[in-house]
PDB file as gemmi writes it, atoms N, CA and C in Angstrom:
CRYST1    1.000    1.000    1.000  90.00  90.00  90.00 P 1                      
ATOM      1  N   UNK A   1       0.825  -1.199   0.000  1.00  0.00           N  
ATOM      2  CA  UNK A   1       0.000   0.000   0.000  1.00  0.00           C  
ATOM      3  C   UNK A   1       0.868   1.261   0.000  1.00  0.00           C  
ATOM      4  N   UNK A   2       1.576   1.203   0.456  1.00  0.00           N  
ATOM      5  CA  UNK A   2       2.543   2.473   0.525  1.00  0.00           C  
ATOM      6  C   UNK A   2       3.605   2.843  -0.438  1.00  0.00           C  
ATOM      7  N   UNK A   3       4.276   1.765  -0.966  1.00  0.00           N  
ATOM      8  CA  UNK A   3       4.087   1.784  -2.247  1.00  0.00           C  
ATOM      9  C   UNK A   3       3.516   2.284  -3.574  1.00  0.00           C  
ATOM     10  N   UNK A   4       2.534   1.960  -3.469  1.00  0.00           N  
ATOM     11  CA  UNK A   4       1.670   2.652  -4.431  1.00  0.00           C  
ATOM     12  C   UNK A   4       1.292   4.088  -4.259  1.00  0.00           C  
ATOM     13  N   UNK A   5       1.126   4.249  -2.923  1.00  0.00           N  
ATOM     14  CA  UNK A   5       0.825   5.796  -2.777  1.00  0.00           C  
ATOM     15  C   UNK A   5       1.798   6.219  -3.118  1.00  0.00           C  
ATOM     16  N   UNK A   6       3.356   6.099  -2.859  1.00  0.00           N  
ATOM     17  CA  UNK A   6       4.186   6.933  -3.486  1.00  0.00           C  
ATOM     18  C   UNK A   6       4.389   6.759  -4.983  1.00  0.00           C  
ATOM     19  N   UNK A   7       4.036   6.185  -5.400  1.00  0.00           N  
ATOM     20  CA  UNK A   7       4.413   5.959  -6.719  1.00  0.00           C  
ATOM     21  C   UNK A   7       3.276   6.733  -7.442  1.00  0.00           C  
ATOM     22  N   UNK A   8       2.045   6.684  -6.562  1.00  0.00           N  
ATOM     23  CA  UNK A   8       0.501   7.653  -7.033  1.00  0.00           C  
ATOM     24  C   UNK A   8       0.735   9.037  -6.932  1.00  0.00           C  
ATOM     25  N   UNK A   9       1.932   9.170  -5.765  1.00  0.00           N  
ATOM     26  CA  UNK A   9       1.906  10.710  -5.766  1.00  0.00           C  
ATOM     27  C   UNK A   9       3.418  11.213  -6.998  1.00  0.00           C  
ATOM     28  N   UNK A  10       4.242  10.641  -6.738  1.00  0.00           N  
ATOM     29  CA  UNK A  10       5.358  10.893  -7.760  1.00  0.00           C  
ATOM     30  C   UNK A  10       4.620  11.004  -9.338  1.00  0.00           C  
ATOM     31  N   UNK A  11       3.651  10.314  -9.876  1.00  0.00           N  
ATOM     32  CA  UNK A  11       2.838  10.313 -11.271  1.00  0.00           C  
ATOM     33  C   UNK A  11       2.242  11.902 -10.674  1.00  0.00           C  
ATOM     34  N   UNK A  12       1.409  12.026  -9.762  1.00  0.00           N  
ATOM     35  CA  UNK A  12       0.883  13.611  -9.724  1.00  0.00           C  
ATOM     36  C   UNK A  12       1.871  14.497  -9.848  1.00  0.00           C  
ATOM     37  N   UNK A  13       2.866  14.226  -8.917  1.00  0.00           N  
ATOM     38  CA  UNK A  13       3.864  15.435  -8.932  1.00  0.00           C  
ATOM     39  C   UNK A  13       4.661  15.983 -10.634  1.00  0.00           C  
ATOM     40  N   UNK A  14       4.866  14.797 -11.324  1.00  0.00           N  
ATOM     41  CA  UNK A  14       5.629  14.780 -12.517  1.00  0.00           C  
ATOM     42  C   UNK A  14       4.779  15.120 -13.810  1.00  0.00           C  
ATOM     43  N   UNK A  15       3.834  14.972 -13.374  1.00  0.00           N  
ATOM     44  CA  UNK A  15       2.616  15.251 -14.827  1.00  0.00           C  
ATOM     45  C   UNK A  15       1.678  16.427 -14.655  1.00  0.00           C  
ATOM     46  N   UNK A  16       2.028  17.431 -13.187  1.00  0.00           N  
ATOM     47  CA  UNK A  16       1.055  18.288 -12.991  1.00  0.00           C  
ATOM     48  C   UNK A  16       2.000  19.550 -14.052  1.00  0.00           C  
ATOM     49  N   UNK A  17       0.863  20.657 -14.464  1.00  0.00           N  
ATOM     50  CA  UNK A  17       1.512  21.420 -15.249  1.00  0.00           C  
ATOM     51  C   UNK A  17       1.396  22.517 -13.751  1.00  0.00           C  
ATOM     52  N   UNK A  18       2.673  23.692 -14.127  1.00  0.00           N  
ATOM     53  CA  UNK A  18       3.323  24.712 -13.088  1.00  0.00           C  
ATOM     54  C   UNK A  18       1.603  25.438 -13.775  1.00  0.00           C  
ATOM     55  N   UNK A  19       1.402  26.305 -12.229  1.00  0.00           N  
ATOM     56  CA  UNK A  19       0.431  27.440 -12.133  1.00  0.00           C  
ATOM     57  C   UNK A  19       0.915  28.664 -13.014  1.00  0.00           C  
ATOM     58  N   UNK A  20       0.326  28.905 -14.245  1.00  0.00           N  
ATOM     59  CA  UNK A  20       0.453  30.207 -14.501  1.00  0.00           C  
ATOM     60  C   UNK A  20       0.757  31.693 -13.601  1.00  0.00           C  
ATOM     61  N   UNK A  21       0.999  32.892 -14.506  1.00  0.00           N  
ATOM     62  CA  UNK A  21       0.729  33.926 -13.793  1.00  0.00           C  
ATOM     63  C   UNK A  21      -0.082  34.241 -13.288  1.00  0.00           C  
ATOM     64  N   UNK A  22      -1.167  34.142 -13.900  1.00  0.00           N  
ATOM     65  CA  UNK A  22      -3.180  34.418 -13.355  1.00  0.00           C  
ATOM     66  C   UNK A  22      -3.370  33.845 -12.081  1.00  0.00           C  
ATOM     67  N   UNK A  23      -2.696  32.315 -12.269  1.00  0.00           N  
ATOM     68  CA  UNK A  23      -3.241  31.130 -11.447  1.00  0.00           C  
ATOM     69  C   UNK A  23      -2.773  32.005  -9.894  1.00  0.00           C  
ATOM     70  N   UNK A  24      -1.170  31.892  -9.840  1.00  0.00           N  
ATOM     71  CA  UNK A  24      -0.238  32.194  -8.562  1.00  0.00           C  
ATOM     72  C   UNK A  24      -1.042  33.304  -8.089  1.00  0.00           C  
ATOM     73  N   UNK A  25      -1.216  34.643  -9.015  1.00  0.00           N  
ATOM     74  CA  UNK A  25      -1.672  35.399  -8.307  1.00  0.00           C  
ATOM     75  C   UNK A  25      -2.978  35.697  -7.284  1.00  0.00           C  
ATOM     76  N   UNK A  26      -3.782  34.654  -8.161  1.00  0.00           N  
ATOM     77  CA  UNK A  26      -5.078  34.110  -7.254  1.00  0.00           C  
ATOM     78  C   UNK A  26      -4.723  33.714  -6.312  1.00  0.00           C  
ATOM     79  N   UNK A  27      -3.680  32.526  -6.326  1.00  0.00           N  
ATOM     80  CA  UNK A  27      -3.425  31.762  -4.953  1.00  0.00           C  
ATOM     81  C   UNK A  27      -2.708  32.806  -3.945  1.00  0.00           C  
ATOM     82  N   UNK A  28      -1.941  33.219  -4.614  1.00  0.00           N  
ATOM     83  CA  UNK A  28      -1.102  34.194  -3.221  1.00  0.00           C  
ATOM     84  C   UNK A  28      -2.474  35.432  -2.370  1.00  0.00           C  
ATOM     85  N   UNK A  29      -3.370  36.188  -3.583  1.00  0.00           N  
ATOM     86  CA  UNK A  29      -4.177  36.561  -2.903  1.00  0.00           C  
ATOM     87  C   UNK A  29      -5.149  36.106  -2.185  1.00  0.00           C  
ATOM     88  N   UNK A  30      -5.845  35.106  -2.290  1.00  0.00           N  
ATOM     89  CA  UNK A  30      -6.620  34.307  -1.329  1.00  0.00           C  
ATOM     90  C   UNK A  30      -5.566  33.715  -0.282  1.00  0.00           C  
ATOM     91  N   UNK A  31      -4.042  33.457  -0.357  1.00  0.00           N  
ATOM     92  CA  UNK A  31      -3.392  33.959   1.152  1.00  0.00           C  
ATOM     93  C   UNK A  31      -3.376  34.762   2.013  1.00  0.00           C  
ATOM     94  N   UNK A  32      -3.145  35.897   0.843  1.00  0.00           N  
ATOM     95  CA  UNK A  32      -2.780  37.190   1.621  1.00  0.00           C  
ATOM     96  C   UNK A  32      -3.876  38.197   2.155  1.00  0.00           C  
ATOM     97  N   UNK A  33      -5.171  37.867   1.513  1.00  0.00           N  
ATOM     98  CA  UNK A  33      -6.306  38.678   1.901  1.00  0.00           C  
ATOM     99  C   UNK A  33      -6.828  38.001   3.296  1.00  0.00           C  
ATOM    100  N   UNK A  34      -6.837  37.210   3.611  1.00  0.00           N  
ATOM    101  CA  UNK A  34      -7.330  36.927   5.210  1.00  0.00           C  
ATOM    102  C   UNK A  34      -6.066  37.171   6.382  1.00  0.00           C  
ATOM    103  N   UNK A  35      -4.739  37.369   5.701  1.00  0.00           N  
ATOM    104  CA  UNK A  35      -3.963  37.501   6.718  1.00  0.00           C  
ATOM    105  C   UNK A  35      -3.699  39.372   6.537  1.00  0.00           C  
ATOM    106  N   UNK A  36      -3.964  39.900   5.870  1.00  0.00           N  
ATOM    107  CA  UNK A  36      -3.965  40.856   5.697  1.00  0.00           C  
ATOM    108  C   UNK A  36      -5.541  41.946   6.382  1.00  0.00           C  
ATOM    109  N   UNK A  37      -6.442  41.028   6.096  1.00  0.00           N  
ATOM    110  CA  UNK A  37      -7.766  42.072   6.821  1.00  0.00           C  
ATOM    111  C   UNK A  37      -7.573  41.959   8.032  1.00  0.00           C  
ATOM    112  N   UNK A  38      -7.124  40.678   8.894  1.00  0.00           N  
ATOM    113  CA  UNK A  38      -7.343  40.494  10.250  1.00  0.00           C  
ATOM    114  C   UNK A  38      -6.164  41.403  10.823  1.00  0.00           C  
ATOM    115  N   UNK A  39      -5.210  41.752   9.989  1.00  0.00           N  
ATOM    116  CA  UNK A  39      -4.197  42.268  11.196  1.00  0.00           C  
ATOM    117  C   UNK A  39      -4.252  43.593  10.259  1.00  0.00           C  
ATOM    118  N   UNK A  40      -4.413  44.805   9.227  1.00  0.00           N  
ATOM    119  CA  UNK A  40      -4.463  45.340   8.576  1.00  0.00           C  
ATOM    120  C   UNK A  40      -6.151  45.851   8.129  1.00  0.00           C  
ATOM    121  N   UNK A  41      -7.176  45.566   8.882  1.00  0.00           N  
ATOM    122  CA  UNK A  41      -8.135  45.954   8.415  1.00  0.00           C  
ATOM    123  C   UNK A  41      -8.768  47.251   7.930  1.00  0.00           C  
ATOM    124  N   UNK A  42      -8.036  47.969   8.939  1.00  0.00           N  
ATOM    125  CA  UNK A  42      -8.584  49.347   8.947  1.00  0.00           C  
ATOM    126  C   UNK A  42      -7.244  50.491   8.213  1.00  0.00           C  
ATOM    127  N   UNK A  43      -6.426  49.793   7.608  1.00  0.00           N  
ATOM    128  CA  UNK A  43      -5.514  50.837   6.767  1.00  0.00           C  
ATOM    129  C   UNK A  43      -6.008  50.966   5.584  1.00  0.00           C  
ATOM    130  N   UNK A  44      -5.584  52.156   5.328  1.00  0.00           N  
ATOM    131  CA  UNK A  44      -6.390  52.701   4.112  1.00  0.00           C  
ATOM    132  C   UNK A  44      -5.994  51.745   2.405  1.00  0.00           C  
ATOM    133  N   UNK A  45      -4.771  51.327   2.478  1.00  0.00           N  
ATOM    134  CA  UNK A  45      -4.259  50.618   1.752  1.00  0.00           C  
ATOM    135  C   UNK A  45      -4.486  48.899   1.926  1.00  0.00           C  
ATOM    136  N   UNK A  46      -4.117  48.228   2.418  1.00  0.00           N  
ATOM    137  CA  UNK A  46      -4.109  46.759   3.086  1.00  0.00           C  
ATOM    138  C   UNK A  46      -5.073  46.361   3.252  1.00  0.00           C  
ATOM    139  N   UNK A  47      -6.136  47.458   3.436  1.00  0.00           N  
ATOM    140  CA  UNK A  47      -7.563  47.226   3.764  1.00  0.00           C  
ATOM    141  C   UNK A  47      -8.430  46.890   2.532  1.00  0.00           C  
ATOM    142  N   UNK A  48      -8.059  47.250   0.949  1.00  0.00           N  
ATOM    143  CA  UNK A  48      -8.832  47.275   0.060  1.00  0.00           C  
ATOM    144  C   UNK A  48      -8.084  45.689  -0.747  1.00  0.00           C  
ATOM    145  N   UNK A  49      -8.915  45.138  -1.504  1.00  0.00           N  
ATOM    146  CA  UNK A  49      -9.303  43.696  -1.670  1.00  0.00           C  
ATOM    147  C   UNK A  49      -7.966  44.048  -2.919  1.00  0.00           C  
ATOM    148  N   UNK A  50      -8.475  45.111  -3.989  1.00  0.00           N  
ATOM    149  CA  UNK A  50      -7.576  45.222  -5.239  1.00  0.00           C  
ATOM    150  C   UNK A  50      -6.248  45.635  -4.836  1.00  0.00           C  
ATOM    151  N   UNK A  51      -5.901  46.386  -4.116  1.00  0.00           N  
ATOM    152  CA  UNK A  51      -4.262  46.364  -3.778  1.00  0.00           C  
ATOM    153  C   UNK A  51      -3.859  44.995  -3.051  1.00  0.00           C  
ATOM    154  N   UNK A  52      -4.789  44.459  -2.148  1.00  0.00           N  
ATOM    155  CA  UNK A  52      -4.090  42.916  -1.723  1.00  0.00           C  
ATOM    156  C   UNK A  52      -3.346  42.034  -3.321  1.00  0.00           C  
ATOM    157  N   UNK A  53      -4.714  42.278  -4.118  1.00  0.00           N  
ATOM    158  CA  UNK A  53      -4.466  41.624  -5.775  1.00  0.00           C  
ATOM    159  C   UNK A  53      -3.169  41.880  -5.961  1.00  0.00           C  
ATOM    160  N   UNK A  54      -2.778  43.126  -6.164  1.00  0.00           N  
ATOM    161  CA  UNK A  54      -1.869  43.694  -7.084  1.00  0.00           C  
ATOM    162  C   UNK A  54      -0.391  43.319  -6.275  1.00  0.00           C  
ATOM    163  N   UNK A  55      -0.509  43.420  -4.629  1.00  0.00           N  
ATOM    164  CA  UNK A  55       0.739  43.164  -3.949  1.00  0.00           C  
ATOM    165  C   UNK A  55       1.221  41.563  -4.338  1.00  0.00           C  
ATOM    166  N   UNK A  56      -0.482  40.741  -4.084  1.00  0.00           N  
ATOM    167  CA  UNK A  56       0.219  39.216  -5.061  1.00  0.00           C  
ATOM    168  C   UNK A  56       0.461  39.381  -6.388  1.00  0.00           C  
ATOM    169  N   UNK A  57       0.442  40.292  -7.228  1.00  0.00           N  
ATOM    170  CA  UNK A  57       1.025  40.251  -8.638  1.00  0.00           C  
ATOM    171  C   UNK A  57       2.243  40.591  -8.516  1.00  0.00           C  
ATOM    172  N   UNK A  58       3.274  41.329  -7.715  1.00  0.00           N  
ATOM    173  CA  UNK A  58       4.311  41.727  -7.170  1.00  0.00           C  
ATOM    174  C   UNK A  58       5.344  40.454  -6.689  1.00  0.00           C  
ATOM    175  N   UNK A  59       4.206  39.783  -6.366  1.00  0.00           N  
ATOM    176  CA  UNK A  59       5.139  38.752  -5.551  1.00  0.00           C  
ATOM    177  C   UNK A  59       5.567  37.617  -6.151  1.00  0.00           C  
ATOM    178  N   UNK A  60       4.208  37.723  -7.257  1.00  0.00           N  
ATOM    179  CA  UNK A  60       4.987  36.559  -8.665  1.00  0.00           C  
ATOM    180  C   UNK A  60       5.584  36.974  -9.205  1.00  0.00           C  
ATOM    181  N   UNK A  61       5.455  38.140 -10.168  1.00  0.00           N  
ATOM    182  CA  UNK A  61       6.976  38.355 -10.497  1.00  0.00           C  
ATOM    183  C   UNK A  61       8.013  38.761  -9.861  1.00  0.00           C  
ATOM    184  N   UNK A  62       8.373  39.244  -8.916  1.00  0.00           N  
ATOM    185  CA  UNK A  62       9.350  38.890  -7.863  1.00  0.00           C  
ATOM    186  C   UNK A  62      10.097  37.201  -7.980  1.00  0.00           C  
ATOM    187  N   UNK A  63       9.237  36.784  -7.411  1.00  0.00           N  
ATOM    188  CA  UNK A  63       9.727  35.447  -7.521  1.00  0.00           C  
ATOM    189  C   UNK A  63       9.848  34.861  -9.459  1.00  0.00           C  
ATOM    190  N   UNK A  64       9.061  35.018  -9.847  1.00  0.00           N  
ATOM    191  CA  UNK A  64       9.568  34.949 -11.372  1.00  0.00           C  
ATOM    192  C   UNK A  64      10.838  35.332 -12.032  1.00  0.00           C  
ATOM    193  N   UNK A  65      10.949  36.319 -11.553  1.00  0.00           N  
ATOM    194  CA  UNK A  65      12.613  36.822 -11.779  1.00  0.00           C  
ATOM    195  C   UNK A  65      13.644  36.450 -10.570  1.00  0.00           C  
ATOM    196  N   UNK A  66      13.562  35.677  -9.646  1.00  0.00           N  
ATOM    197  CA  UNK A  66      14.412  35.260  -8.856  1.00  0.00           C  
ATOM    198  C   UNK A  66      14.282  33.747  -9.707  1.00  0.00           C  
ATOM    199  N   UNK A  67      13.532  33.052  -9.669  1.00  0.00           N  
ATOM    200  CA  UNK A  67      13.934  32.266 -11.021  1.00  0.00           C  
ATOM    201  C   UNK A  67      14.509  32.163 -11.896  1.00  0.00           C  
ATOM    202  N   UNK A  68      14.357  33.079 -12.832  1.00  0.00           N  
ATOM    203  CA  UNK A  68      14.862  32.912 -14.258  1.00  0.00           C  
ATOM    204  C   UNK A  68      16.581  33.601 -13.874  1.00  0.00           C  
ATOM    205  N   UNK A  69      16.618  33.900 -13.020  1.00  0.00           N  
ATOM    206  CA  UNK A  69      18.145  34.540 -12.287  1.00  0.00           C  
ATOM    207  C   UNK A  69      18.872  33.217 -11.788  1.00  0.00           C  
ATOM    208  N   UNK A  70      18.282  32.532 -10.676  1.00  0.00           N  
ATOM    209  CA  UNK A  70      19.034  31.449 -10.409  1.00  0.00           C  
ATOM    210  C   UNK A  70      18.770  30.393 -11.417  1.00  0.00           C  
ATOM    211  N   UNK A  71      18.208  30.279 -12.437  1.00  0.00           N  
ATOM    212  CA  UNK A  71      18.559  29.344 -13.352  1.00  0.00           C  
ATOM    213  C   UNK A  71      17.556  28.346 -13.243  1.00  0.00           C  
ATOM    214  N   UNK A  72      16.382  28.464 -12.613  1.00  0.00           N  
ATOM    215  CA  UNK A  72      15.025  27.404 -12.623  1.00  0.00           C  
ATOM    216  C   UNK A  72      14.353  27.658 -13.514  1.00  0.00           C  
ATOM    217  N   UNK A  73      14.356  27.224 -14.636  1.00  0.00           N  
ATOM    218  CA  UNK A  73      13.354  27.345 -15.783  1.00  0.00           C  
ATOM    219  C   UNK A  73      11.923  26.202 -15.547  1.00  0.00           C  
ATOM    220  N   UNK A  74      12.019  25.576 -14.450  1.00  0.00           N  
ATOM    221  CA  UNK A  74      10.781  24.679 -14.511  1.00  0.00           C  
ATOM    222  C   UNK A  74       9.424  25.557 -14.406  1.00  0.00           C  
ATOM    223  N   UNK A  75       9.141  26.909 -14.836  1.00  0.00           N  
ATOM    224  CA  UNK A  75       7.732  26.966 -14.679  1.00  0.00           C  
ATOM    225  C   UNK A  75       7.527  27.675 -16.285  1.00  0.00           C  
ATOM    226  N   UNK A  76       6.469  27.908 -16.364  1.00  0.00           N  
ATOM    227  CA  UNK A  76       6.109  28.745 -17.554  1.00  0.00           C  
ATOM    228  C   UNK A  76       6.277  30.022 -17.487  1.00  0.00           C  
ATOM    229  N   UNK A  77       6.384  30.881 -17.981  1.00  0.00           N  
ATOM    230  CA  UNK A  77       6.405  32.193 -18.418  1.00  0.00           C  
ATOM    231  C   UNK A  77       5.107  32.596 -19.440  1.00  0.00           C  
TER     232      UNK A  77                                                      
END                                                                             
């Protein structure tokens, strides 16, 4: 049995395609918007839903270009 699970998860891991730009930025903002209202609610900035967006668009390419710098080409562009 255990076995197989690893061998079930190594097939997921190797055949999943990398999250787009669109994708990451969704994901980082549905991070960053609940950790951001609860401790940041009432700033005039931190507080609004579309700058949370835009700070996760920041943070993918950030990290997008710390990529393509150290030499990880495994995602898409």
């Amino acid at each position: 049995m255990k076995c197989f699970c690893l061998v079930s998860f190594v097939i997921n891991v190797l055949y999943r395609s990398y999250a787009d730009q669109d994708q990451l930025q969704a994901i980082y903002s549905a991070y960053l918007q609940p950790v951001l209202s609860s401790s940041l609610k009432s700033h005039p900035v931190w507080g609004a839903v579309k700058n949370v967006h835009t700070l996760a668009g920041s943070m993918v390419s950030v990290y997008e270009q710390v990529c393509v710098q150290s030499g990880m080409f495994w995602f898409q562009l």
